[in-house]
Each structure stands twice: as structure tokens, then as C-alpha cells.
C-alpha positions as CSV (number, residue, x, y, z in Angstrom):
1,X,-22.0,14.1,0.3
2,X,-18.5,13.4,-1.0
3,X,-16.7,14.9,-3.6
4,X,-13.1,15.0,-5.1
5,X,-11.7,18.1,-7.0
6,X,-8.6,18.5,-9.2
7,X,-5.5,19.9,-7.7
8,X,-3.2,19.5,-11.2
9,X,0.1,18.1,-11.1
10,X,2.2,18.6,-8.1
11,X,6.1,18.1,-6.7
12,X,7.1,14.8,-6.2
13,X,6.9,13.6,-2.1
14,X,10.0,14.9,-0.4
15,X,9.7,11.7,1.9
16,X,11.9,8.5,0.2
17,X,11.2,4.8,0.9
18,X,13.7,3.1,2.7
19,X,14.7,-0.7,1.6
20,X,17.1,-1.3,4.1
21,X,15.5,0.0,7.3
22,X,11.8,1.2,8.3
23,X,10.6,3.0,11.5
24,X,7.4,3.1,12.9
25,X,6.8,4.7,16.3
26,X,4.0,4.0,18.4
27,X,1.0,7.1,18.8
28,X,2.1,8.0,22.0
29,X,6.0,8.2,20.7
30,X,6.4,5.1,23.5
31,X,6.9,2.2,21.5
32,X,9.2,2.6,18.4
33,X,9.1,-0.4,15.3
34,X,12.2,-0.9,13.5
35,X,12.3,-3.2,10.7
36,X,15.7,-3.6,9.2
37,X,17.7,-6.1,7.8
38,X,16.4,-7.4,4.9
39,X,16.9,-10.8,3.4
40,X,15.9,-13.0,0.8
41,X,15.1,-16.3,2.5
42,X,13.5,-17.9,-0.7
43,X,14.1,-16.6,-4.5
44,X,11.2,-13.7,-4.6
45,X,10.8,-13.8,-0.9
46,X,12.3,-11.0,1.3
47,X,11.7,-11.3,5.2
48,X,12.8,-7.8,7.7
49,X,14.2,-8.5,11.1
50,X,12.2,-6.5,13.9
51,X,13.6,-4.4,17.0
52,X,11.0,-3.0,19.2
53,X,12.1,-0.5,21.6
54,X,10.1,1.0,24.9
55,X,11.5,4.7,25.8
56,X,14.4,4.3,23.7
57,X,15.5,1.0,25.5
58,X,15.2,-2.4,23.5
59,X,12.6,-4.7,24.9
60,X,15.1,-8.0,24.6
61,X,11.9,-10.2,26.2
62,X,9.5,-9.0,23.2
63,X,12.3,-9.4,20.6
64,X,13.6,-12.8,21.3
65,X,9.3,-13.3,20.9
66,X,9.0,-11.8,17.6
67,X,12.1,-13.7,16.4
68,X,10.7,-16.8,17.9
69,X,7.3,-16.0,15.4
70,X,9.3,-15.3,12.4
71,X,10.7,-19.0,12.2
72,X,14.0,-17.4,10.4
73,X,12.0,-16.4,7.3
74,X,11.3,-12.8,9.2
75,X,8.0,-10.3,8.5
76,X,7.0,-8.7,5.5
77,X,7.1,-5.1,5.3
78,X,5.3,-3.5,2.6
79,X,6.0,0.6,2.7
80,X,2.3,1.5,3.0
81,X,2.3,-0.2,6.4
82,X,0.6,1.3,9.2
83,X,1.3,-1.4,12.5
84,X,0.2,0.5,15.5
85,X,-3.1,0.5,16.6
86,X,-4.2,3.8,17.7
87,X,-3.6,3.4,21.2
88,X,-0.6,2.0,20.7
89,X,-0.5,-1.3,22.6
90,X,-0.9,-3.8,19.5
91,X,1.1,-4.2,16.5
92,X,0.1,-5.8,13.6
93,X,2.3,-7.9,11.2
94,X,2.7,-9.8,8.3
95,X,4.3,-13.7,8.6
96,X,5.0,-16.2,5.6
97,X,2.9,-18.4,7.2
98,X,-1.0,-18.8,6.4
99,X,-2.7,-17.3,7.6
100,X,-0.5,-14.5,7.7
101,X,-1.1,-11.7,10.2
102,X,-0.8,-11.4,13.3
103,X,-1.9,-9.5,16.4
104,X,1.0,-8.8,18.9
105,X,0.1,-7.1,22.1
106,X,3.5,-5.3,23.0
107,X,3.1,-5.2,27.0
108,X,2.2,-8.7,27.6
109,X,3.9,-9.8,24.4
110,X,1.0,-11.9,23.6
111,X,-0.2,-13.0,20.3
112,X,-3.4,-13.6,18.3
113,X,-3.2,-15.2,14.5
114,X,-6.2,-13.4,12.6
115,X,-8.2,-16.4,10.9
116,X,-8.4,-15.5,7.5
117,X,-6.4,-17.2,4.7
118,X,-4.4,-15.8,2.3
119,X,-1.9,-12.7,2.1
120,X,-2.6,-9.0,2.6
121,X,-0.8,-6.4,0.4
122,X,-0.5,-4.4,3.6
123,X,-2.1,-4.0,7.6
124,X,-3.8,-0.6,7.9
125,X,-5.0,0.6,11.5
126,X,-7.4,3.2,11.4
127,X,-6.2,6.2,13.6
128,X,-9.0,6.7,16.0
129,X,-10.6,3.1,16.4
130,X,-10.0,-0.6,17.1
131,X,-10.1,-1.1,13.4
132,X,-7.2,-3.2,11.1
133,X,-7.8,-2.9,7.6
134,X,-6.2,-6.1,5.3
135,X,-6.2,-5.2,1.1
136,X,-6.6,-8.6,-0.4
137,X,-6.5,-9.0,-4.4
138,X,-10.2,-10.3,-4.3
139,X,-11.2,-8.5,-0.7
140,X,-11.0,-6.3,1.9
141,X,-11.5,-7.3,5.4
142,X,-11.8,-5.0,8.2
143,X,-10.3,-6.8,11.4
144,X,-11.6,-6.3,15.3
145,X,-8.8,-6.1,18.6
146,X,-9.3,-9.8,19.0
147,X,-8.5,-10.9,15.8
148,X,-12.3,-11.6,14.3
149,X,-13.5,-10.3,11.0
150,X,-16.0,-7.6,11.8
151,X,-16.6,-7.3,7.9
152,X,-15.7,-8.3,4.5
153,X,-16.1,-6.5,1.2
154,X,-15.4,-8.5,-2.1
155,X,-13.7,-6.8,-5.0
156,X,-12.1,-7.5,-8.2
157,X,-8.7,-6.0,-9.7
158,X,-7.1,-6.2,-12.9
159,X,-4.6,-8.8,-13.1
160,X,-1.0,-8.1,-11.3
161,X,-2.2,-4.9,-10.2
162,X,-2.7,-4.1,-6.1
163,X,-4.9,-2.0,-4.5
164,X,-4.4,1.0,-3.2
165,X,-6.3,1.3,0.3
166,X,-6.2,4.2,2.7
167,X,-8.2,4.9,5.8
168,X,-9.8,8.6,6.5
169,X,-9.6,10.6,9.4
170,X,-12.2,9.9,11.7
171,X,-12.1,7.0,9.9
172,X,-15.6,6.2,9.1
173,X,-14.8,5.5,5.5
174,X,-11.8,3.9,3.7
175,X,-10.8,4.4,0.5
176,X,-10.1,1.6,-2.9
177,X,-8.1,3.1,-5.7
178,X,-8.0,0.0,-8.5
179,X,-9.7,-0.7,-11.4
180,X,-11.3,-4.3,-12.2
181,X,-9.7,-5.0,-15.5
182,X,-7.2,-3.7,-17.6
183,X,-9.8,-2.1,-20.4
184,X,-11.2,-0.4,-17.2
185,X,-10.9,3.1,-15.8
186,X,-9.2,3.7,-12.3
187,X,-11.9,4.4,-9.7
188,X,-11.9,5.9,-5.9
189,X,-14.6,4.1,-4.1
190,X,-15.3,5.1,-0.9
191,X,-16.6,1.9,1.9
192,X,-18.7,2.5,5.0
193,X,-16.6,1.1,8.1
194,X,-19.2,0.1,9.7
195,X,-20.9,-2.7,7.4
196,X,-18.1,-2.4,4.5
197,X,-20.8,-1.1,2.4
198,X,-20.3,1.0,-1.2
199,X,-20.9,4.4,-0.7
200,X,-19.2,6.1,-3.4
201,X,-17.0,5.9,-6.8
202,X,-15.1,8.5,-8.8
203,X,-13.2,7.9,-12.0
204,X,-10.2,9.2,-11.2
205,X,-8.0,7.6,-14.4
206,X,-4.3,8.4,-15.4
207,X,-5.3,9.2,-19.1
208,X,-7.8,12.1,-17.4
209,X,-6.0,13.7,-14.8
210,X,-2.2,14.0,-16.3
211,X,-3.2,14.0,-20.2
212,X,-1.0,13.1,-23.0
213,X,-1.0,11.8,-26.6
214,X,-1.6,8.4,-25.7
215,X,-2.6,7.0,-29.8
216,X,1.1,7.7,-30.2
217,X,2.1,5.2,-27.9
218,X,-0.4,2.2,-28.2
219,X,1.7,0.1,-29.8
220,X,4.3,0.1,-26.9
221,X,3.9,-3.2,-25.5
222,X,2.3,-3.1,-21.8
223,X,3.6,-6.9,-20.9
224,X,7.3,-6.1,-22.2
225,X,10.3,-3.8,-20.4
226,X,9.2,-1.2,-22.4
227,X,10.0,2.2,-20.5
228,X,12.9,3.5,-20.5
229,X,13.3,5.4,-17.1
230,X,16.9,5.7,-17.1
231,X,20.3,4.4,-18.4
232,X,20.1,0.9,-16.0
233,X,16.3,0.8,-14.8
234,X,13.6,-0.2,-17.3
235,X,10.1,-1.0,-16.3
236,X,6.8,-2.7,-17.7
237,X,4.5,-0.9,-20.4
238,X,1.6,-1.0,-18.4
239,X,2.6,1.8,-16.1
240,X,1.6,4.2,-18.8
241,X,-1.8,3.7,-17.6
242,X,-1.8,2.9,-14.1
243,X,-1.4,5.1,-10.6
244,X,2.2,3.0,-9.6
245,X,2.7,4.9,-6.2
246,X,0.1,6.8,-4.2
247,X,-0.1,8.6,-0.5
248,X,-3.0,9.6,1.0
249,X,-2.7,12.3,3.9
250,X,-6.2,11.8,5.6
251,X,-6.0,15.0,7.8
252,X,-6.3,17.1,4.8
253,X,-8.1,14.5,2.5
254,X,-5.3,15.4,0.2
255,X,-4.2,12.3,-2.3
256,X,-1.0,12.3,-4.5
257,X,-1.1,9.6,-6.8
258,X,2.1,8.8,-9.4
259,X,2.4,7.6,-12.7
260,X,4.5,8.0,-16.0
261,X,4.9,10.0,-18.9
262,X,7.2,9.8,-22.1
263,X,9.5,12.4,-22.6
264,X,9.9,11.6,-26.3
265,X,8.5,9.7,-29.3
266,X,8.9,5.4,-29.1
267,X,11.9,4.1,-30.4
268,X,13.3,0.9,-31.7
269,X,16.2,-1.0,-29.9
270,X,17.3,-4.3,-30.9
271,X,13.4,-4.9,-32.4
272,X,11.9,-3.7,-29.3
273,X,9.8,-0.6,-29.5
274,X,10.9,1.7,-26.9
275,X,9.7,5.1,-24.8
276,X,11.6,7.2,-22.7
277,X,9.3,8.5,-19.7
278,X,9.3,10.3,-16.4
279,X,7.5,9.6,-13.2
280,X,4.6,12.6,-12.7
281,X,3.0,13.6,-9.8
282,X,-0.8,15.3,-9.6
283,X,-3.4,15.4,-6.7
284,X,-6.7,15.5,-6.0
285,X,-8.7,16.8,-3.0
286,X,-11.3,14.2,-1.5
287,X,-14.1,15.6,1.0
288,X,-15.6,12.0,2.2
């Protein structure tokens, strides 16, 4: 049956994200994925130029390909990506076209549009079977090697929120952190992978797990640039009560999920009601 424990609050990942270059090398260490460049082809609209390398030589053939598919407006790389399949002959990416992702078979440089509309948060391969996993803000779609949808779970998330989607390891489950609305808790659910059905749910909510005074700051506005994280960077309110960053390492079912805390009491500046915070890190530990 699974469970989730408390592991308390924890260091912050050692790891950083990258916004000028990504790498993603293939299983086998073969095939490496290089997305770099980054541009903003429309306002709102960055695009990442790809280099795909064999054994540490460029594959020109397969690049001038990829270029050829990104019609100058590039891929989208979202940081949570996972494009290899596990044997590591297929990528999967993101276009600005609709539908959006594609299937891209790295020997034959071959390609295969996956039929479904709309655009995914992320691509997810599972790490043991032909299985791509697409977040959508209303769905999650579980995609087979030739592009079909194998299976399709509907869900519903709070307004300008994303989900949170991770695969386990085998990976006969994946795994939804949302939350449906905004007067809702945050919940791990866990999904079969075999027929998308609900197996599972935990509340695992900010206001539980890292605790604070939160009556003290109810009147700072959650739809206004009302944290204060430092000198030149200010974010939205609703942070306060949402995981904003999460990782998920599935060999040792242990999740890190991030939020934010104030480091002081609300303050007015310029008739805007103000909180200093800091980003805190916790864990939990999920047996699925």
C-alpha cells in the first residue's frame, strides 16, 4: 500500500538550473542533447537551439533536421524535461506548433507528430518502458513509441498554477502534485500506468509541512508583487501557499518540494503591503 512520511526541512538542491544552456545525455551516455541558445522569437515566447552529438561528434545530418522542424522559432525547454526514452534511440520535444510534440528517432532521424492538441508543461519518459508522459493544465496523457495515446487522465488545477508530474522507478505509477483550486489543499496522487487510473492521494500542503503564522499575513495580497525576496527580485503573493519548485529522485522515492517563508512582519511601501521571505526547502519520503 503506499505511504508518504515526513522528512522535515532539508538543504536547498546543490544542482542549479541553467537558462542559457541544458544537457541531456542519452541512457547509454551515446547520444548527448544540448539545448542552448536561447531566444525570444515572440514577446513571452522563448525558443532553445538544439545540438545533438553521437560519441562526442556532432551529428550535422540530424541537426540541420531538427533546425529544419523548429521553423526559426526553436524548442521549448522546460527544466523538468526528461527527452530520452529509456533505450535511448527517441527524443521527445516540444515545438510552437500544435500539436506540439514530437517524436524524433535519432538514428534514422525520423519524426512522428503525437496527435494531441494543445501544449504540455513538460515530456517525461519513464525510465524502464516505452512510456512519454505529457502534464496538460486539464490532463495527463501517457504517450506509446509510435506516437498514439495509450491513456488519458483528466484533472483540474487552480488557475495559473502547473502541475508537478514525476514518474517512479519501475515506473508503474506516476505521481500529480497540484491542487484544484486556490481554497484547496495541495495533494500527491498517485496514477496506475497502466489504465491512468487514481490509486492514491495525500495532502501534502505548504501550511502543514513547513508551518508558520500564516493569520499574520492574510492580508498580503496573493495577485500583487508582494514578496520581497531580495533588493531587485520580487515575486507574486501566492507563493506563500504553493510548492513553486519540486524534484523527485524516484530511486529513493525521496521528494523535495520548495516554497517561501517571511523572514519578518508585512510592511508598507509606497501603499503596498509588503513581506520579506526566503525560499525553504523540506521532504517527504513516498513508498508507492
Amino acid at each position: 500500500m503506499p505511504s508518504i512520511s515526513e522528512l522535515g526541512e532539508v538543504p536547498p538542491p546543490v544542482e542549479a538550473i541553467s537558462w542559457d544552456r541544458r544537457e541531456f545525455p542519452s541512457p547509454d551516455a551515446e547520444w548527448r542533447l544540448v539545448f542552448h541558445g536561447p531566444f525570444e522569437w515572440h514577446m513571452g515566447a522563448t525558443g532553445w537551439e538544439l545540438a545533438l552529438s553521437r560519441n562526442g561528434k556532432a551529428d550535422r545530418e540530424a541537426e540541420t533536421r531538427l533546425s529544419e522542424i523548429g521553423k526559426g522559432k526553436g524548442f521549448r525547454c522546460p527544466p523538468d524535461t526528461v527527452p530520452w526514452s529509456h533505450l535511448g534511440d527517441t527524443l521527445a520535444l516540444i515545438t510552437w506548433e500544435d500539436p506540439a510534440v514530437l517524436l524524433f528517432e535519432v538514428a534514422k532521424t525520423s519524426v512522428r507528430r503525437v496527435l494531441s492538441p494543445g501544449f504540455p508543461f513538460s515530456v517525461k519518459w519513464a525510465s524502464d518502458r516505452d512510456l512519454l508522459l505529457l502534464p496538460y493544465d486539464d490532463r495527463g496523457e501517457l504517450i506509446g513509441p509510435n506516437g498514439a495515446v495509450l491513456v488519458k487522465t483528466n484533472w483540474t488545477l487552480a488557475e495559473y498554477e502547473h502541475p508537478h508530474v514525476f514518474w517512479t522507478e519501475p515506473a508503474e505509477h506516476f505521481l500529480l502534485v497540484s491542487r484544484p483550486s486556490r481554497r484547496s489543499m495541495t495533494r500527491l496522487t498517485l496514477f496506475s500506468s497502466v489504465d491512468g487510473r487514481e490509486e492514491t492521494s495525500f495532502a501534502i500542503d505548504p501550511a502543514d509541512l513547513l508551518k508558520y503564522d500564516h493569520k499574520r499575513y492574510e492580508a498580503v495580497h496573493r495577485d500583487r508583487y508582494s514578496l520581497v525576496i531580495n533588493s531587485s527580485t520580487r515575486s507574486v503573493g501566492s507563493l506563500l501557499d504553493v510548492w513553486h519548485s519540486t524534484r523527485f529522485d524516484a530511486k529513493t522515492g525521496v521528494m523535495r518540494l520548495a516554497t517561501y517563508r517571511p523572514v519578518g512582519e508585512p510592511y508598507l511601501d509606497k501603499n503596498e503591503l509588503l513581506c520579506q521571505v526566503e525560499e525553504v526547502w523540506c521532504a517527504i519520503q513516498i513508498a508507492a
